[in-house]
Jmol script that loads the backbone (N, CA, C; Angstrom):
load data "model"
ATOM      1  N   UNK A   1      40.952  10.869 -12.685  1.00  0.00           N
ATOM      2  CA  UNK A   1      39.961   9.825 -12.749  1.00  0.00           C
ATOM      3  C   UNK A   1      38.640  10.330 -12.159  1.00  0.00           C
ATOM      4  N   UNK A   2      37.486  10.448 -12.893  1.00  0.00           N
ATOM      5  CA  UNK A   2      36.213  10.256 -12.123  1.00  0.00           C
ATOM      6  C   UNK A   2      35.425   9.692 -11.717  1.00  0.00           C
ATOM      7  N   UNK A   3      34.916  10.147 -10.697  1.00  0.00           N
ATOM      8  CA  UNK A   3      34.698   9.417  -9.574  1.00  0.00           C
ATOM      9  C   UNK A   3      32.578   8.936  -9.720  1.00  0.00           C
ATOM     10  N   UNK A   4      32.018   8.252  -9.760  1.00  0.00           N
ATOM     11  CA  UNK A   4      30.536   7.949  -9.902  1.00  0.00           C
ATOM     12  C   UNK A   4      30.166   8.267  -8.611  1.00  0.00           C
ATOM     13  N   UNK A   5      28.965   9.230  -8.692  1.00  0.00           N
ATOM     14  CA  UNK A   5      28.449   9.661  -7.057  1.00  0.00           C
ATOM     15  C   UNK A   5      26.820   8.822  -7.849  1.00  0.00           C
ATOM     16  N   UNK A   6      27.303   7.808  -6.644  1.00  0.00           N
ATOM     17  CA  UNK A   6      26.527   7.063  -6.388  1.00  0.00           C
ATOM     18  C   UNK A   6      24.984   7.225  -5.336  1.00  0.00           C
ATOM     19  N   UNK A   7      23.485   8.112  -5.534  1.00  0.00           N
ATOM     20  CA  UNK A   7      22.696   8.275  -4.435  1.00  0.00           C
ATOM     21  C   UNK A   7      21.988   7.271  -4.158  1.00  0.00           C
ATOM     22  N   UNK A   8      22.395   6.997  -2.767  1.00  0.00           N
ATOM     23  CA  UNK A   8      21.529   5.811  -2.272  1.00  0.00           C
ATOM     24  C   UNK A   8      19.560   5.810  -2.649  1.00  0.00           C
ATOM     25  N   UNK A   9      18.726   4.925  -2.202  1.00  0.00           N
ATOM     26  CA  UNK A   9      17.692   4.564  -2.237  1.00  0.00           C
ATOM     27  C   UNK A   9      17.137   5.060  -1.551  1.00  0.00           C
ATOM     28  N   UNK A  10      15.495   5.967  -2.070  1.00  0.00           N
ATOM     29  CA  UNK A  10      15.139   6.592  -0.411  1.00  0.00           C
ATOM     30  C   UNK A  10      14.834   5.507   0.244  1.00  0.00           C
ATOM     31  N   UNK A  11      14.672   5.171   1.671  1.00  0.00           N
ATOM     32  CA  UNK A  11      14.127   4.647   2.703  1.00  0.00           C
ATOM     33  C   UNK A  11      12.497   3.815   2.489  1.00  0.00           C
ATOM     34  N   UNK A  12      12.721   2.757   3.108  1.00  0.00           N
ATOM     35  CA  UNK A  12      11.700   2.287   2.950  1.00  0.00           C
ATOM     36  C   UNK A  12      10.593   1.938   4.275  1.00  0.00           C
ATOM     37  N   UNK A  13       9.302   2.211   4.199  1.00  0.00           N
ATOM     38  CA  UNK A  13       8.786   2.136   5.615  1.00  0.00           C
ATOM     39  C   UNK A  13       7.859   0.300   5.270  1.00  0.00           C
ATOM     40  N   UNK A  14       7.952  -0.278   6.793  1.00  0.00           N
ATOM     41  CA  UNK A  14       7.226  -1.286   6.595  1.00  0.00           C
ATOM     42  C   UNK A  14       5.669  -1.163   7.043  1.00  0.00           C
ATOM     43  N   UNK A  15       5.101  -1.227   6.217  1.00  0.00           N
ATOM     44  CA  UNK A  15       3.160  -0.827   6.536  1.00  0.00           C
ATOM     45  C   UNK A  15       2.590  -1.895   6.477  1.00  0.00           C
ATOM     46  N   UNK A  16       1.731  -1.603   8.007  1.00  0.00           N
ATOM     47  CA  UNK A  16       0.661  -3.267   8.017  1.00  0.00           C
ATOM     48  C   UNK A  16      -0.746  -2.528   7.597  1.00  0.00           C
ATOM     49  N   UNK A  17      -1.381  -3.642   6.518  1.00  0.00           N
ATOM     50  CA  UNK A  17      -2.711  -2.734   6.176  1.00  0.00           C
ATOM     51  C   UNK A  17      -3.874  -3.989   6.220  1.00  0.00           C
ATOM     52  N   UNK A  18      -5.133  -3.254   7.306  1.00  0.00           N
ATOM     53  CA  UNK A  18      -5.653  -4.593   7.581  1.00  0.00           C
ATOM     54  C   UNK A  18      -7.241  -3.555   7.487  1.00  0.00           C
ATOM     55  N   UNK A  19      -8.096  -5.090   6.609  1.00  0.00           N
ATOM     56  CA  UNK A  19      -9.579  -4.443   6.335  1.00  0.00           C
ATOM     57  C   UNK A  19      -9.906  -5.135   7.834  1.00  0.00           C
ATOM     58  N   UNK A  20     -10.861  -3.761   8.343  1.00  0.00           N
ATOM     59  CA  UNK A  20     -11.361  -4.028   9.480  1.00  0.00           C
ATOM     60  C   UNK A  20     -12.596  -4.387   8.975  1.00  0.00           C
ATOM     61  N   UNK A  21     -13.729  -5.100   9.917  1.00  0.00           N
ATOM     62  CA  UNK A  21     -15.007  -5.600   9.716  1.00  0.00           C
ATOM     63  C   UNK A  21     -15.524  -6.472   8.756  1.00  0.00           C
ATOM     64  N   UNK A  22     -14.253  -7.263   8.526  1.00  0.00           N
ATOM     65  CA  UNK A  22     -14.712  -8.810   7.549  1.00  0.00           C
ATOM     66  C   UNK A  22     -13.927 -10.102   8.435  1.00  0.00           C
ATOM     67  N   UNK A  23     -14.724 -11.065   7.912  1.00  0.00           N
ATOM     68  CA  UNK A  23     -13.745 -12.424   8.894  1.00  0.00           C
ATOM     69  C   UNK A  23     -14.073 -13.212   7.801  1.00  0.00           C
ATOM     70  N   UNK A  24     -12.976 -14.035   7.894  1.00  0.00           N
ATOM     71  CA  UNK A  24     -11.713 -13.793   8.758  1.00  0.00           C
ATOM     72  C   UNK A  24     -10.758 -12.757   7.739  1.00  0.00           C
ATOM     73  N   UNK A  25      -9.842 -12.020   9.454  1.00  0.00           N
ATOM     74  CA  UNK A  25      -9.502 -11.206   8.761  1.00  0.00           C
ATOM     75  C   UNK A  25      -8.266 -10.903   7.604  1.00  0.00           C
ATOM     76  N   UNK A  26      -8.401  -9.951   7.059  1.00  0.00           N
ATOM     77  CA  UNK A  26      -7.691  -9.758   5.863  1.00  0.00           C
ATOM     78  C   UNK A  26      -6.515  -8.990   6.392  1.00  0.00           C
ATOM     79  N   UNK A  27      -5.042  -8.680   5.664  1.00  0.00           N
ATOM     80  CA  UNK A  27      -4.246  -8.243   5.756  1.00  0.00           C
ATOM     81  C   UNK A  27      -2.894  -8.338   5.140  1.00  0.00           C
ATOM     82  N   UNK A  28      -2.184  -7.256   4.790  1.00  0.00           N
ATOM     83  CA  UNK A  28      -0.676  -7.350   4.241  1.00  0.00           C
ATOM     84  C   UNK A  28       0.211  -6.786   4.844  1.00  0.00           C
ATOM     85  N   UNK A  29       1.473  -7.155   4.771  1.00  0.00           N
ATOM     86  CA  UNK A  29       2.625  -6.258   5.117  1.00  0.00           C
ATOM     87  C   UNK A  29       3.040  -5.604   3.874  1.00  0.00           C
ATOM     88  N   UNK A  30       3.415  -4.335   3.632  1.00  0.00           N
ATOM     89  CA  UNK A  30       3.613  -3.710   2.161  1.00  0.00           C
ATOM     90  C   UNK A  30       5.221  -2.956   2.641  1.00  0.00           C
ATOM     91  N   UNK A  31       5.858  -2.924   1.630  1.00  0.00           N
ATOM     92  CA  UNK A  31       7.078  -2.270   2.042  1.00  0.00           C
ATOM     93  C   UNK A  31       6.856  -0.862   1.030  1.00  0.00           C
ATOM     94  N   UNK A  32       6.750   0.172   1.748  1.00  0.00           N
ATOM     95  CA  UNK A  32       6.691   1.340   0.937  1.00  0.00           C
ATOM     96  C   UNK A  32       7.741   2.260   1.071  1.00  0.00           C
ATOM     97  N   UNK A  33       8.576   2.694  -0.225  1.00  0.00           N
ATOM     98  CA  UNK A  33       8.934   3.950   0.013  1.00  0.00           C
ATOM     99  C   UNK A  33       8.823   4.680   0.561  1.00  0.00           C
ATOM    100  N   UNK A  34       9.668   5.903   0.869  1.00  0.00           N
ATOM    101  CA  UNK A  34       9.297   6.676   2.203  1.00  0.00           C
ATOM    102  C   UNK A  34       8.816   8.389   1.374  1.00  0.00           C
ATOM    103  N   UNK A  35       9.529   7.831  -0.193  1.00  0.00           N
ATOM    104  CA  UNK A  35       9.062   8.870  -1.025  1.00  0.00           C
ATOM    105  C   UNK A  35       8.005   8.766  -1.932  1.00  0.00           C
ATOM    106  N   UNK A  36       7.077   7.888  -1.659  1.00  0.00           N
ATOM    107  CA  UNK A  36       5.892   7.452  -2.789  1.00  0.00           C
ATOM    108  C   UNK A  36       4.969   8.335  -2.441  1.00  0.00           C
ATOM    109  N   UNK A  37       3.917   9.169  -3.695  1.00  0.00           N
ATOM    110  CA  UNK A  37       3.216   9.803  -3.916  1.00  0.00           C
ATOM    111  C   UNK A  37       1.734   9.121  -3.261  1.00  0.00           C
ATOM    112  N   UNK A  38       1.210   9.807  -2.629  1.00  0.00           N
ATOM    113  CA  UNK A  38      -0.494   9.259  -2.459  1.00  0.00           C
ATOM    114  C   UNK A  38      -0.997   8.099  -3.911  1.00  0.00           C
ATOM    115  N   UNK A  39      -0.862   9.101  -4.937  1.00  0.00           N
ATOM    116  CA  UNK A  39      -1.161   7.918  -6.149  1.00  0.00           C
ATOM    117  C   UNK A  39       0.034   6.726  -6.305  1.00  0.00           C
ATOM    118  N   UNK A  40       1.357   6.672  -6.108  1.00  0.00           N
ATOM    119  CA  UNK A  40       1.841   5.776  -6.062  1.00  0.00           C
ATOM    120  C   UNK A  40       1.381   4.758  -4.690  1.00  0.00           C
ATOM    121  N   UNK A  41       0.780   4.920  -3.526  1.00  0.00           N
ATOM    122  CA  UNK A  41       0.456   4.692  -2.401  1.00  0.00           C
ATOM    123  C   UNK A  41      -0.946   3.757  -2.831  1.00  0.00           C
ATOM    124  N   UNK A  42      -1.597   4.521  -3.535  1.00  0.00           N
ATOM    125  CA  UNK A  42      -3.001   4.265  -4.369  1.00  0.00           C
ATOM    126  C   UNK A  42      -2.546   2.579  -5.276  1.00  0.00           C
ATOM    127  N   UNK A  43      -1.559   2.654  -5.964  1.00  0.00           N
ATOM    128  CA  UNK A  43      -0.994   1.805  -7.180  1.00  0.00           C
ATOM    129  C   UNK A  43      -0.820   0.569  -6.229  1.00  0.00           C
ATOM    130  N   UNK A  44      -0.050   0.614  -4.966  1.00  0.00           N
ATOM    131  CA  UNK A  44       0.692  -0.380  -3.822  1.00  0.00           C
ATOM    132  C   UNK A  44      -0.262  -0.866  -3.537  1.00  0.00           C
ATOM    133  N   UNK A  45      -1.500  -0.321  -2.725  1.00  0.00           N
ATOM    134  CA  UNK A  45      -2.482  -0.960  -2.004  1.00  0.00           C
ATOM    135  C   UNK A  45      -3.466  -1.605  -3.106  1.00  0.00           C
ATOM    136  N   UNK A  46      -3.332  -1.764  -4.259  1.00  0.00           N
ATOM    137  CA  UNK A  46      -3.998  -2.069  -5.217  1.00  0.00           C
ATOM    138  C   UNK A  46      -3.372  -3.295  -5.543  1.00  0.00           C
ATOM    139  N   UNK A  47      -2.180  -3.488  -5.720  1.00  0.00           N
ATOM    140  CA  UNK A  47      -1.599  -4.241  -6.446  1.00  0.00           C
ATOM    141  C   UNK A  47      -1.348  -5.313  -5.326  1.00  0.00           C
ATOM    142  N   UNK A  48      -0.939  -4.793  -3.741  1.00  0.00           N
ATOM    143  CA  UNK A  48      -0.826  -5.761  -2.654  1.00  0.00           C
ATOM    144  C   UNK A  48      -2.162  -6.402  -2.395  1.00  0.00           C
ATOM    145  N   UNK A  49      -2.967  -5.932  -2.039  1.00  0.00           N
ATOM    146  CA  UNK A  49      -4.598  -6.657  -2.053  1.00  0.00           C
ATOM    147  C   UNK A  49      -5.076  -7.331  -2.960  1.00  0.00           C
ATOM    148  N   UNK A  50      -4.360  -7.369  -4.408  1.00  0.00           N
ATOM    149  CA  UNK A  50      -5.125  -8.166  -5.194  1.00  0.00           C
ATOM    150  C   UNK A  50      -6.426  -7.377  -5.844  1.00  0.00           C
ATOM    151  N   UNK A  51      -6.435  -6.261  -5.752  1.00  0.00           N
ATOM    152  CA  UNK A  51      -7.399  -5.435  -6.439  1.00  0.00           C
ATOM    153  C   UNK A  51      -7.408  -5.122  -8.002  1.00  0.00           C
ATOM    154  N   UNK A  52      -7.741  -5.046  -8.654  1.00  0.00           N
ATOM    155  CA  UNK A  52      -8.204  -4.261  -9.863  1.00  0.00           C
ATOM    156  C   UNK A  52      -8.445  -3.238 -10.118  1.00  0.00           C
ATOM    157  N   UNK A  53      -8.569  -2.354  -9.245  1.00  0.00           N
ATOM    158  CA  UNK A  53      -8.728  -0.833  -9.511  1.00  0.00           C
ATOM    159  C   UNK A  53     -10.202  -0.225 -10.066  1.00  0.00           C
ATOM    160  N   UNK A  54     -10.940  -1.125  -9.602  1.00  0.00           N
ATOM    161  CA  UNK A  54     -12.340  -1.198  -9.775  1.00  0.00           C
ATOM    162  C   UNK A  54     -13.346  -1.240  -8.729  1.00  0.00           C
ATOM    163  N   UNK A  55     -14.634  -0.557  -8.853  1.00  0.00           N
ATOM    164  CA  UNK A  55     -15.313  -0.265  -7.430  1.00  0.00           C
ATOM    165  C   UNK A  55     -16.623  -1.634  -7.971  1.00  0.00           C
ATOM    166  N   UNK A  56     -16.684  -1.702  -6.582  1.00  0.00           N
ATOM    167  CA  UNK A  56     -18.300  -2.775  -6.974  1.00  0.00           C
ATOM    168  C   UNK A  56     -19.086  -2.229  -6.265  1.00  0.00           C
ATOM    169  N   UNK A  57     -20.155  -1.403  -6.678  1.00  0.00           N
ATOM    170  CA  UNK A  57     -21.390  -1.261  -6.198  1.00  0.00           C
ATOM    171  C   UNK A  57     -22.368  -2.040  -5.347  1.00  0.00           C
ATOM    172  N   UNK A  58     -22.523  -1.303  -4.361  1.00  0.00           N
ATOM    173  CA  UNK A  58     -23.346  -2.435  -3.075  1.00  0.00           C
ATOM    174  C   UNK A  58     -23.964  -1.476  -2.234  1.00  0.00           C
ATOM    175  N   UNK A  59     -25.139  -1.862  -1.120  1.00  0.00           N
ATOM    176  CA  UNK A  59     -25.376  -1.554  -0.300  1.00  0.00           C
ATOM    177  C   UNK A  59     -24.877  -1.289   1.218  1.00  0.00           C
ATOM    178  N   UNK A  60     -24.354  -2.448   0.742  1.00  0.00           N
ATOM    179  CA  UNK A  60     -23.161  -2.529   2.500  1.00  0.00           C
ATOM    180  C   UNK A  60     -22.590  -1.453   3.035  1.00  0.00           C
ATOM    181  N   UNK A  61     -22.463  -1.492   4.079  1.00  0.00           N
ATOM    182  CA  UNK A  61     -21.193  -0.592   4.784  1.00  0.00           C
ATOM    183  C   UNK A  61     -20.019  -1.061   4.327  1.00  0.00           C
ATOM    184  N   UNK A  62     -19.221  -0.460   3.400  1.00  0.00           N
ATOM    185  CA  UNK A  62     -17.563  -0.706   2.990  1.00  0.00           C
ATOM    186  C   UNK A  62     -16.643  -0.921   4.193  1.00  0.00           C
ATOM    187  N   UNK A  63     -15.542  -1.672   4.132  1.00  0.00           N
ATOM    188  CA  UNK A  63     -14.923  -2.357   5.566  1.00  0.00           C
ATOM    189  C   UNK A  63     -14.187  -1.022   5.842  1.00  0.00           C
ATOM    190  N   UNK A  64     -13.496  -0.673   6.558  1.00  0.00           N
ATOM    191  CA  UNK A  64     -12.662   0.268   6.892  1.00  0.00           C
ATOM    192  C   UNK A  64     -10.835  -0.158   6.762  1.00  0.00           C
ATOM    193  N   UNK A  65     -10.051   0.837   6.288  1.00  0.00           N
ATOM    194  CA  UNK A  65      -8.811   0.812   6.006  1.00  0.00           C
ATOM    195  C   UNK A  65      -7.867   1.318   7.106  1.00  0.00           C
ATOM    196  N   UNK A  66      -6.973   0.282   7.665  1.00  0.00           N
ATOM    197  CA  UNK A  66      -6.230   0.969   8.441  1.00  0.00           C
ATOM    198  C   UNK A  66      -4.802   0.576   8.329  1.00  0.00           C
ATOM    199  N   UNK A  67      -3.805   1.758   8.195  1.00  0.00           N
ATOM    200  CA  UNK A  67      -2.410   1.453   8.348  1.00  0.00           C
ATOM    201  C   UNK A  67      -1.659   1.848   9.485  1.00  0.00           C
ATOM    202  N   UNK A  68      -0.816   1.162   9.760  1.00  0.00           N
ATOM    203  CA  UNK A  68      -0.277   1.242  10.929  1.00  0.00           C
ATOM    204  C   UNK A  68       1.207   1.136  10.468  1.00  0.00           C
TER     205      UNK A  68
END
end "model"
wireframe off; spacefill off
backbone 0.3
color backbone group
């Protein structure tokens, strides 16, 4: 009889990602793989924020990104 080798799931890390220098402030908890690519990383923070994948042109100072 054979046997199914079953490989588990890689690991998942829990990431808090919060725009600094807007109020009130913004933030998500994202559950990421522990094996996701920068561009898959790119796809997450896009899709958790509610982004579009689109830049808007401005003068401003852009908020700053931080994960923890």
């Amino acid at each position: 009889m054979d046997k199914c080798l079953i490989t588990p799931n890689p690991l998942s890390t829990n990431s808090l990602v919060v725009l600094q220098g807007i109020s009130p402030m913004i933030w998500r908890r994202l559950l990421v793989k522990s094996d996701s690519t920068i561009e898959n990383l790119h796809y997450i923070l896009q899709i958790g924020m509610g982004w579009e994948d689109i830049h808007l042109h401005s003068n401003s100072k852009p908020p700053k990104l931080l994960c923890f």
